[in-house]
N, C-alpha and C positions, 0 to 999 in steps of 0.2 A: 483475737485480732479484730481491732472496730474497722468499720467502713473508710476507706480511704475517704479521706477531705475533698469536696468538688474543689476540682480542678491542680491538685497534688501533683506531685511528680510522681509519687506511688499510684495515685488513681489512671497517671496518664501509661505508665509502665504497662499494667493491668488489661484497660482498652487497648492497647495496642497491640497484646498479646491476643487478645481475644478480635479483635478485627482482621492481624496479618497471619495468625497461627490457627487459634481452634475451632474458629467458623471456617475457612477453609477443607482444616483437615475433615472436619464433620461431612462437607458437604461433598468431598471428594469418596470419602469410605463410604456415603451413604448414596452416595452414583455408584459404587462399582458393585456394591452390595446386590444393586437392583438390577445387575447386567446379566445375562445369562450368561452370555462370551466369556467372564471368566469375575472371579471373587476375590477380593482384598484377603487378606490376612495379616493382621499388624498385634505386636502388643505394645502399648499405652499406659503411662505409670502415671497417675492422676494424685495427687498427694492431698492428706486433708487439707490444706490448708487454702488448694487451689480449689478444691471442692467448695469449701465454706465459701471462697470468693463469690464462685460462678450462684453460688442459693440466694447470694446477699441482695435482698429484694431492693434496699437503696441505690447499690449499682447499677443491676440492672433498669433502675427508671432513669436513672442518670447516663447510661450506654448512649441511645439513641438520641439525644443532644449533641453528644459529644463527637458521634460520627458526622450527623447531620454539619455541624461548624466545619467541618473538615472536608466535604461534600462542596459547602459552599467558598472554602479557598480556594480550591480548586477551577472552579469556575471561573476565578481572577489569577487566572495562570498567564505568564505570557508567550504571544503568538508564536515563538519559536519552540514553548514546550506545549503545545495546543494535543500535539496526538498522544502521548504521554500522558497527559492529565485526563483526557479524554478514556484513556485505557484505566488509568486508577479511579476514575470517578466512577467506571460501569462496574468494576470490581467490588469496589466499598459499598456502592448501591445495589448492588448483587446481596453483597454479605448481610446487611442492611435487612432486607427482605427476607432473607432469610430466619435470621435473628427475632423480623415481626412475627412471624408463618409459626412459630412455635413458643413466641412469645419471652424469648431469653431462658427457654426450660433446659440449655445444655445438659445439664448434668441426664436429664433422663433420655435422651440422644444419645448418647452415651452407652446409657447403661442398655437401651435398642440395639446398641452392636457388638453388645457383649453377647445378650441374649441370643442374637441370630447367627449367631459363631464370628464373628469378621474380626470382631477385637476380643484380645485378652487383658482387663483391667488389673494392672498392678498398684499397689497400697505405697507408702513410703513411711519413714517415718514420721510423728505426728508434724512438727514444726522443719523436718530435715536436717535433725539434729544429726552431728558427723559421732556416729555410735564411738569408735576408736577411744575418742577425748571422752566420753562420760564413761568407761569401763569401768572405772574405780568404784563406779556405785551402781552394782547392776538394777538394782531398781528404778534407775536414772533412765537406762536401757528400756526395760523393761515399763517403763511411763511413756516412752517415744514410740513404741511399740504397738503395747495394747490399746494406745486410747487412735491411732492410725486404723487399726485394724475396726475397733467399733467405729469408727467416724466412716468408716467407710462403707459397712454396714447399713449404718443409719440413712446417710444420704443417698446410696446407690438399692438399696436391698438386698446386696450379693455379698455374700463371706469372701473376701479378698486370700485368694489360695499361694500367690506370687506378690514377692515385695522388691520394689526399686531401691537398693540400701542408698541412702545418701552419698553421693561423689563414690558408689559402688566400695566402699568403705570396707572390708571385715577384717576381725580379731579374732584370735585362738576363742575357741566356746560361744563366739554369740551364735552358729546353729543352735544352741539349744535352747535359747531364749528366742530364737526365732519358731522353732517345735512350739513351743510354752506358748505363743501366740497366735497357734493354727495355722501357723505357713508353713509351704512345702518347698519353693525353691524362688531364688534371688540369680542375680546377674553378678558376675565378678571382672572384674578387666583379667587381661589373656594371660597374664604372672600369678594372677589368685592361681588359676587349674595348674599352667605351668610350673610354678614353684611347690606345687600341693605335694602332700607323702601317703602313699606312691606318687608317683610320676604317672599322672593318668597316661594309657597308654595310646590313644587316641588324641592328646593333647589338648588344644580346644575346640576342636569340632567332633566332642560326645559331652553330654554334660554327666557332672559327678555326684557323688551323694557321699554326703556328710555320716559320721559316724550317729551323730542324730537324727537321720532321716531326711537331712534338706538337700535337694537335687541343687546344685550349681551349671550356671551359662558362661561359657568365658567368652569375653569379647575379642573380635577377630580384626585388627588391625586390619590388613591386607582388605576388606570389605569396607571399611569405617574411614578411613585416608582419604577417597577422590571426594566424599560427600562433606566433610566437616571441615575439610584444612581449604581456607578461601587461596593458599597460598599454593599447595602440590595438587590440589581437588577441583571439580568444578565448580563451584560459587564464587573463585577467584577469575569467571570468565568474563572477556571483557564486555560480552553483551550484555551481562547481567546485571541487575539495578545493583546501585552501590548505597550502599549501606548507611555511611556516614554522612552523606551529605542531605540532609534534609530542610525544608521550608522556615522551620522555624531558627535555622540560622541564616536564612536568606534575608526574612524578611526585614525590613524599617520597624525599630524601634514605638513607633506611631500605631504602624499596623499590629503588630500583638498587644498595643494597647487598646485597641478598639474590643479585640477577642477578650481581654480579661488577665493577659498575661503582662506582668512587670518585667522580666525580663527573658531574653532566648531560652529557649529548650524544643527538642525533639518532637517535630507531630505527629511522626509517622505517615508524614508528607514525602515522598521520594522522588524526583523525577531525571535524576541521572544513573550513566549506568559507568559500570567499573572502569571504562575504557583503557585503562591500564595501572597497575598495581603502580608504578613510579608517577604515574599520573596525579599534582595535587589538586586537593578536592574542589580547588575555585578554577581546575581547569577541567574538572570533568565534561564529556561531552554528556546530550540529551539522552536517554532512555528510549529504546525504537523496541519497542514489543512486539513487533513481529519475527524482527532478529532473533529476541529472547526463544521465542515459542521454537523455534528452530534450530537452536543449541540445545533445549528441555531434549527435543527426540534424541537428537545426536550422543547427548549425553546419557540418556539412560542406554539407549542402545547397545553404546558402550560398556557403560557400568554393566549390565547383565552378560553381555559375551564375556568381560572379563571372569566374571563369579562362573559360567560354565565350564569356562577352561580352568581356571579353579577349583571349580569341583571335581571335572573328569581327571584330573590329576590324583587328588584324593580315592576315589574309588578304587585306584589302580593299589593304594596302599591300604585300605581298610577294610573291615567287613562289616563294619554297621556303613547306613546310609549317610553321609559328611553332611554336619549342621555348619551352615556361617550365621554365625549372634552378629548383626552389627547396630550395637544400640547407641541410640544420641538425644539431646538436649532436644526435648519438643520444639521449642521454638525458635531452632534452626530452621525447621521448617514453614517457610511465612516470614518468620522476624527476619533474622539473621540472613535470610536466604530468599527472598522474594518470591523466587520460583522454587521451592523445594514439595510444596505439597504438590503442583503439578509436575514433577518431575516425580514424585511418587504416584500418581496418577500413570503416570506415562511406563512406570517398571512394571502395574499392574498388568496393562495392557501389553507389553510387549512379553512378559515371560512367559505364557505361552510358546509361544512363537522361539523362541529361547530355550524350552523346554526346563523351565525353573520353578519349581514351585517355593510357594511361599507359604508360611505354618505360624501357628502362634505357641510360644514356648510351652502353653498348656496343650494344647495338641500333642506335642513331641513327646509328654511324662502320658497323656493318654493312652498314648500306643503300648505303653509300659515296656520301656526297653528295661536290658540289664545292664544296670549301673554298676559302673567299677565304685571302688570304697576308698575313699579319698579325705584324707585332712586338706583343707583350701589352708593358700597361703596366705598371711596378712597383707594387705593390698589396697589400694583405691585408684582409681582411674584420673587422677591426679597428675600434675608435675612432676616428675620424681619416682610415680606407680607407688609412694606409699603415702605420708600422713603428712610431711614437711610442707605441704600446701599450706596446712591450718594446722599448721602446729611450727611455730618459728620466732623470729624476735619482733615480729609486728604484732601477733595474737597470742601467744601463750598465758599470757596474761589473765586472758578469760578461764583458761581451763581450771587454775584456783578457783573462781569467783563463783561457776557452775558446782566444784565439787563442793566446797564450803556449804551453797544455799541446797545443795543435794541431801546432802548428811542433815541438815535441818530438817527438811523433807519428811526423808526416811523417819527421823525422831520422831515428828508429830503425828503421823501417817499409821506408824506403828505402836501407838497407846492402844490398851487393852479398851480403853472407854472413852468413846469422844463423843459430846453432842451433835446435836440437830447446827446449832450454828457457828459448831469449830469448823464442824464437816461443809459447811460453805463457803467456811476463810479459807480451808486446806485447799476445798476446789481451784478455789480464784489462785491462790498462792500458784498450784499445779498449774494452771493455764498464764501463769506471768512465768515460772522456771519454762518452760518447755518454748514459751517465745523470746525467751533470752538466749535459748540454746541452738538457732537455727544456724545452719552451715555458713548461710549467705552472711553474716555478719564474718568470721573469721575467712572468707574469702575477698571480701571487700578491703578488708584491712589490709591483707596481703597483696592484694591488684592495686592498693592507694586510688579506689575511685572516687565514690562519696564515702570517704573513712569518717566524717564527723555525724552523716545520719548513721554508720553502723555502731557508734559509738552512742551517741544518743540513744538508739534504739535499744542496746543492751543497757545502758546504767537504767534507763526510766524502768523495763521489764523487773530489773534484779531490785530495785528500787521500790517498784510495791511489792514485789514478793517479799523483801525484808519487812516494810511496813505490816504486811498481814500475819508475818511469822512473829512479828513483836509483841502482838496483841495478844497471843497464844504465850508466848515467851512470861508476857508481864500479867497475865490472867485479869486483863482488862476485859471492861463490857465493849461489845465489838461495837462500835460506830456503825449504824445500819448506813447511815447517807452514803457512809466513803465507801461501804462496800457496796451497795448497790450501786456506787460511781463507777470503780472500777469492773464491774462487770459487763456496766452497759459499754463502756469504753473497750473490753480486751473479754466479748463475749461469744467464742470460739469453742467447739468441743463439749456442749451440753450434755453429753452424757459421760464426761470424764469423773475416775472411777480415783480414788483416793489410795483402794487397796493395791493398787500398783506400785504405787510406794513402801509399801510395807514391806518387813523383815515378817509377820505370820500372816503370810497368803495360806487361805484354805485351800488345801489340794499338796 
């Protein structure tokens, strides 16, 4: 993956994920962290590919422009969005500061709250490949896998023991190429345990363990509902910043030309709020953040009385202690949801007071319960609860395109003797398959968002990966320029390992 382009719609996705989402959440777990009154507990599935973002030493010099521009629209707000803007300005210039104070070193932030127990970091797969669609070539698997699990290694120093399966995705036997990879347990949506053989008898509040060894988490609906659905949940509240309307579709023409911009897109400028779901967005009313902060209480308050009565229900029928998993899209929290990292602030501090504790899925396998013995069902936390998300008549298409350039793969990967400079083409080849195979293109397709960059994105990936398999194909002398081109273009995963592919892994 190369460095998004100054000023992308990729680079701008990115900062804003990182200005509305992960500077946030950092500085909220690293406030509760340091509270005596009581301690965060969250697990975090941080994926190589966000990792490689967050190291990527050109972004990071490139960040603090980019907020700073957005700082100064702000200041040319008008007089009737003045407290509003004034609220997002101290915010941004908060994060800002913060971002300076550690010098954009996330990822080792991070890896600070793993070390001092608050967070449990979870691995994903390398690019977020949807495992299901590449099964046909477990080495395909098995490449999304192990080069996740070193990657995460490498940048964090910590062996990743829990993995975030892409769109919570599993298939009959991938426990044991998760075993194969040094991981002990993943997340399933609430049909994986539900549908599992046996019928766990706890259902999803105990997690289970695979005939390989791997512990599963089933996600609990009934906890996951008020947080995520803007429609039955609270983010659909009307004090809360609304989402879609932002600056960059306000502004003249003229004015995003001044900034560098040819035409509208999203700044991550917000200054109105829900005011009502039938409400259209040019009639939104202004954004009042004091209103917001006083729904944040209300609503966790709620959220947590409910999960008690919740639980003390469960008790009445169980004899282990009732786990609720309710796990979500990072950046729900921040993006999607303006006030969600403080409304997680807010459940920290009142569960106490609730008498709710909060654990990280590595805690729960620490205590070493006993695990019922369970096949999971095949599953994803999808449309549907299984694969027909990405897998349909807008995308299937791709699934040829991945097995075809896989079985390549596997061939050349698996010669008994390969040089010094096949073993660099296979590399690059591996790091073009694995970014052709991420979820997010076959989800694009299916949502009809930007279907022409997800389409682009996979022909160029699959594209030089046939180009460098060609070279191997026709036992040509490799082109050092084009391959030192593409490297420096799609140079992600530095220490991906070639034997992943192969049909004779030692061991």
């Amino acid at each position: 993956m190369k460095s998004a382009k100054a000023g992308s719609l990729e680079e701008d996705w990115f900062f804003q994920a990182l200005m509305e989402c992960y500077l946030p959440l950092l500085n909220i777990l690293e406030g509760t962290s340091s509270n005596s009154k009581y301690l965060a507990k969250i697990t975090i599935g941080l994926s190589p590919t966000l990792l490689s973002l967050l190291e990527d030493q050109e972004l990071k010099d490139r960040f603090p422009k980019w907020v700073n521009l957005r700082l100064k629209l702000l200041t040319n707000a008008p007089k009737h969005q003045e407290s509003a803007a004034r609220h997002l300005w101290e915010r941004i210039q908060s994060q800002l500061q913060h971002w300076n104070s550690c010098k954009g070193d996330l990822v080792e932030r991070f890896r600070a709250l793993q070390v001092s127990g608050v967070v449990d970091l979870l691995t994903c797969a390398a690019t977020h490949g949807y495992l299901p669609l590449l099964r046909e070539n477990p080495e395909a698997v098995r490449g999304q896998l192990n080069t996740a699990v070193r990657e995460h290694h490498r940048l964090l120093g910590l062996q990743p023991r829990g993995i975030w399966l892409p769109e919570c995705a599993y298939y009959e036997g991938l426990d044991k190429l998760l075993q194969e990879a040094g991981l002990k347990y993943a997340v399933l949506d609430g049909h994986g345990l539900l549908n599992a053989h046996p019928r766990p008898r706890y259902g999803i509040y105990a997690p289970i363990c695979s005939r390989n060894a791997i512990a599963f988490f089933g996600r609990d609906g009934e906890s996951t509902l008020p947080i995520w659905s803007a429609k039955d949940g609270y983010p659909g509240d009307p004090e809360y910043r609304e989402f879609h309307r932002d600056m960059g579709w306000d502004l003249p023409i003229e004015k995003l030309h001044e900034i560098g911009l040819n035409e509208p897109r999203p700044l991550g400028i917000k200054l109105h709020k829900v005011t009502s779901q039938k409400t259209s967005l040019n009639e939104k009313e202004t954004y009042e953040p004091d209103l917001a902060a006083k729904k944040i209480k209300e609503h966790a308050k709620d959220y947590l009385n409910k999960r008690r009565i919740q639980l003390k229900i469960l008790n009445t029928t169980m004899t282990n202690k009732p786990l609720l998993v309710a796990p979500f899209d990072a950046e729900l929290f921040g993006h999607w949801w303006f006030e969600g990292p403080y409304f997680l602030a807010e459940l920290f501090q009142e569960a106490e007071k609730q008498d709710i504790k909060f654990t990280r899925l590595l805690d729960v396998l620490m205590e070493e319960p006993q695990l019922q013995l369970c096949d999971p069902s095949p599953s994803s936390w999808g449309q549907g609860g299984y694969h027909n998300y990405w897998l349909n008549e807008t995308n299937a298409w791709i699934v040829h395109e991945w097995s075809k350039a896989s079985k390549a793969m596997i061939k050349f990967c698996s010669q008994t003797s390969i040089q010094k400079i096949q073993e660099r083409v296979l590399k690059q080849a591996g790091r073009e398959l694995l970014l052709s195979q991420s979820s997010d293109w076959s989800f694009i397709l299916r949502s009809k968002t930007t279907t022409e960059l997800a389409k682009e994105r996979i022909n160029l990936h699959l594209k030089r990966f046939w180009t460098l398999i060609s070279l191997l194909e026709k036992e040509e002398e490799v082109p050092i320029e084009l391959l030192s081109k593409l490297e420096k273009e799609d140079h992600l995963f530095p220490l991906i390992d070639i034997k992943d592919w192969s049909k004779k892994l030692e061991g």
